[in-house]
C-alpha positions as a Python dict, from the first residue, in 0.01 Angstrom:
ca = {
    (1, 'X'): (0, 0, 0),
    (2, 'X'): (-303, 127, -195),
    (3, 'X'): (-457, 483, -110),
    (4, 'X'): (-804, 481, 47),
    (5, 'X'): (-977, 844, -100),
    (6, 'X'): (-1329, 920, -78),
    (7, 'X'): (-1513, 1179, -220),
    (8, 'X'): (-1736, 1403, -36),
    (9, 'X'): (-2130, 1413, 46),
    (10, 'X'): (-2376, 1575, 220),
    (11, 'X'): (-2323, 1401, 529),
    (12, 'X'): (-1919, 1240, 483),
    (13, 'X'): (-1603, 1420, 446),
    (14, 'X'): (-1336, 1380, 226),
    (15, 'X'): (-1130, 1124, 300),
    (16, 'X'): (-758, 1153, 142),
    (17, 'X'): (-505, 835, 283),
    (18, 'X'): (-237, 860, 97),
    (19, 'X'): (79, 625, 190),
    (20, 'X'): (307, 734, -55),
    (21, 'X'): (257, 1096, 107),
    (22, 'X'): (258, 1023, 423),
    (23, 'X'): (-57, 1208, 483),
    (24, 'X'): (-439, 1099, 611),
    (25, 'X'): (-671, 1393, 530),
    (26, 'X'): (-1022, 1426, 651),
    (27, 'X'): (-1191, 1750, 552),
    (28, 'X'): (-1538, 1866, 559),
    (29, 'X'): (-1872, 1775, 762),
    (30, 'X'): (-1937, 1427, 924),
    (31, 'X'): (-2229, 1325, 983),
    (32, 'X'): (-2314, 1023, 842),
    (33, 'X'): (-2623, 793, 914),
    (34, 'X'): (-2412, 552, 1051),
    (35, 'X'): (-2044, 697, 1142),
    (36, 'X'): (-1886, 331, 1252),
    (37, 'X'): (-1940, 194, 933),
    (38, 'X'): (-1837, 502, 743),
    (39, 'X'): (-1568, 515, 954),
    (40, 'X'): (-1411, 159, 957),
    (41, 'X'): (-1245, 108, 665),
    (42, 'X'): (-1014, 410, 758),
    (43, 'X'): (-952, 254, 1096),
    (44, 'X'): (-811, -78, 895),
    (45, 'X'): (-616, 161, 631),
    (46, 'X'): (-451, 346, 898),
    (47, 'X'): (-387, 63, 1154),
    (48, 'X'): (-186, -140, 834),
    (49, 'X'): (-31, 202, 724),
    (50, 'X'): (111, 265, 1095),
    (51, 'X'): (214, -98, 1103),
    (52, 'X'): (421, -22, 787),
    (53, 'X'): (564, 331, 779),
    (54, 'X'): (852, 471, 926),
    (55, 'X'): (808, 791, 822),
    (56, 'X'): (727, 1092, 987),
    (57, 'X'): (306, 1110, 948),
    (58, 'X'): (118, 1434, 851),
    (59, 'X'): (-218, 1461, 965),
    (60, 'X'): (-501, 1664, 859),
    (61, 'X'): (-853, 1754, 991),
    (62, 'X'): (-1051, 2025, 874),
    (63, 'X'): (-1383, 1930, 991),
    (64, 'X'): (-1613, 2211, 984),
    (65, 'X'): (-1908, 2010, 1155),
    (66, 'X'): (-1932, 1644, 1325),
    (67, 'X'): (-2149, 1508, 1548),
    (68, 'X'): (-2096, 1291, 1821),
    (69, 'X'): (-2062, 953, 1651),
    (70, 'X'): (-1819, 1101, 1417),
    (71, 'X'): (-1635, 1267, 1733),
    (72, 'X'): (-1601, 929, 1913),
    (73, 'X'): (-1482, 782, 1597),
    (74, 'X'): (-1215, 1073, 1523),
    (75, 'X'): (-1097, 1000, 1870),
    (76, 'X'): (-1058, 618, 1751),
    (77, 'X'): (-835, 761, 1516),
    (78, 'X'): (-641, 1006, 1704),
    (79, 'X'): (-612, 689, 1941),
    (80, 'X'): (-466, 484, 1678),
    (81, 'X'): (-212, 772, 1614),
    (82, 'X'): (-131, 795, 1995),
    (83, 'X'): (-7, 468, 2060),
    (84, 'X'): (182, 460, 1709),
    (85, 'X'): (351, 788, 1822),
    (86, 'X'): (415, 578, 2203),
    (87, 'X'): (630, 320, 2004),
    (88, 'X'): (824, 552, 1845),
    (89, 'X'): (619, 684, 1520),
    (90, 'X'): (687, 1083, 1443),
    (91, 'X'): (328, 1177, 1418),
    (92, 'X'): (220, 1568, 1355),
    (93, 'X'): (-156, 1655, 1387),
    (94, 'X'): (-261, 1947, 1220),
    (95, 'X'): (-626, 2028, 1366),
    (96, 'X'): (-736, 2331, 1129),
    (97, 'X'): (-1104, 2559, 1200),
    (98, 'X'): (-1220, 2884, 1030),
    (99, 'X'): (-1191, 3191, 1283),
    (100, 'X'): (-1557, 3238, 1272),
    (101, 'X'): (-1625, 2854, 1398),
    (102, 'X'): (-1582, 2837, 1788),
    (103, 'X'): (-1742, 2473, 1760),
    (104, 'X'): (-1437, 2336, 1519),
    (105, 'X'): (-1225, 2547, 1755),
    (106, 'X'): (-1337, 2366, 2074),
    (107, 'X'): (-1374, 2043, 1947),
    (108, 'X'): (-988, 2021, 1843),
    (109, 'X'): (-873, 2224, 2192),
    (110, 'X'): (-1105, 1864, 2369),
    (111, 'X'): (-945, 1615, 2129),
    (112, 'X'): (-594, 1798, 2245),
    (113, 'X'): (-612, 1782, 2543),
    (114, 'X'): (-680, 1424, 2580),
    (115, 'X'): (-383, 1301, 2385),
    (116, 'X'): (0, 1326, 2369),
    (117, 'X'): (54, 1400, 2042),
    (118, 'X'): (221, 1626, 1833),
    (119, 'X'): (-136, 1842, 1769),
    (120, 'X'): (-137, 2162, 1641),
    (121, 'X'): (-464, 2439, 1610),
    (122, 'X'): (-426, 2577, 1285),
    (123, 'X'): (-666, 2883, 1221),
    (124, 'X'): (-786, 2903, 867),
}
C-alpha cells in the first residue's frame, strides 16, 4: 500500500500515512477552505489501511489549531479508528498540545471522552 504524505500550508496540516510504519500523522493547523475535501482522501487511505493491517497502529495528532469542520472531520477519523479497534485492531492514539495551549488541550480531553480508544494526552 502506497503512503499518502502531504506537505503543510497555511491553512492544512501535515499529513504523514505511512503503512509500512504503522503510523498516520497529522500535525499542525487545519483550517482549510473546505475541510471535507481536504480531508477525504485520508478517510479512503485509512479505511483500506485498517482493512489491511494487523498491526498494532500508532497515531499522531499534534494539531495546534482546527476549526470546526476540521474537528468534525478528525472525529470521522477517530471514528474510523474506533470501530477498527471494536473488531479487534490494537490502536494507540497519541493526542499531543503545547502546555501553553488550553484549546489543543480541551479539544483532545472532548475527542477522549467520546471514544473507546486507546487515547493518550501527551504534553509537549
Amino acid at each position: 500500500m502506497e503512503n499518502l504524505i502531504y506537505k503543510a500550508t497555511k491553512s492544512t496540516p501535515d499529513i504523514n500515512l505511512n503503512a509500512a510504519d504503522n503510523l498516520i500523522e497529522i500535525t499542525g493547523q487545519s483550517y482549510p477552505e473546505d475541510s471535507t475535501t481536504f480531508y477525504q482522501p485520508i478517510f479512503s487511505w485509512i479505511k483500506e489501511y485498517l482493512s489491511q493491517t494487523t498491526a498494532k497502529v500508532n497515531v499522531k495528532f499534534k494539531l495546534v489549531y482546527l476549526n470546526t469542520s476540521s474537528s468534525k472531520c478528525v472525529m470521522t477519523i477517530l471514528d474510523l479508528l474506533e470501530d477498527a479497534h471494536a473488531e479487534g485492531k490494537e490502536i494507540v492514539v497519541n493526542w499531543h498540545y503545547d502546555s501553553e495551549n488550553d484549546a489543543a488541550l480541551e479539544s483532545g480531553e472532548d475527542f477522549r471522552e467520546d471514544l473507546d480508544l486507546n487515547f493518550n494526552l501527551v504534553e509537549d
